[in-house]
C-alpha positions in Angstrom: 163.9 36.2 -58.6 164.8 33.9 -61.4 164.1 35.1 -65.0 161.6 32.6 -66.5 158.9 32.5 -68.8 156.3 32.1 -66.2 157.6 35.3 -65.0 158.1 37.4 -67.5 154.3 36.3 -68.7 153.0 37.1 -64.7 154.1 40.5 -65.1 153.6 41.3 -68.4 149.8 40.2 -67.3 150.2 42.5 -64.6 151.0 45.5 -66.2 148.3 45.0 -68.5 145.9 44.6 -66.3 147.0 47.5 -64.5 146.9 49.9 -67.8 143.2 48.6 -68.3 142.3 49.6 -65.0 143.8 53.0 -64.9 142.5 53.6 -68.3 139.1 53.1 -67.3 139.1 54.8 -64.0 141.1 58.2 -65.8 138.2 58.2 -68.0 135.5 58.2 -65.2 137.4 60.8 -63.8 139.1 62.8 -66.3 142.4 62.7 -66.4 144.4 61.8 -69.3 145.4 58.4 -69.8 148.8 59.0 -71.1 149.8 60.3 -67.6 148.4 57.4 -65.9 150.4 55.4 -68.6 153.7 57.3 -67.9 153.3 56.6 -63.8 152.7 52.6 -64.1 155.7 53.6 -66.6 158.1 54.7 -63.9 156.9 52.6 -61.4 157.6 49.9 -63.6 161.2 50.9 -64.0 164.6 50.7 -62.7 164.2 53.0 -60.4 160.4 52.3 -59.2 158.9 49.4 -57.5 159.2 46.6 -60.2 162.6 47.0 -60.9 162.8 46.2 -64.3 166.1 46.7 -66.0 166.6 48.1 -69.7 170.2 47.4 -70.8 169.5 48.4 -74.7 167.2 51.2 -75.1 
């Protein structure tokens, strides 16, 4: 996949939404949302499903 602005704006978009929707389903069901923040956090990552690389931490 080529690095492009359209890109990194579609999955920046992505991840948003996704945090909203976790946030609002941990609250209907009561689990904290910093957890569900961490998981979309490491799926996100190098080593998850998006595959998103951080060279300078």
């Amino acid at each position: 996949m080529n690095i492009t602005i359209e890109n990194i704006l579609l999955i920046g978009s992505l991840l948003l939404f996704i945090s909203i929707v976790a946030g609002k389903t941990s609250y209907r069901f009561g689990i904290p949302t910093l957890l569900l923040f961490l998981l979309i956090g490491m799926l996100a990552g190098s080593d998850g499903i998006g595959g998103i690389y951080f060279n300078n931490p």
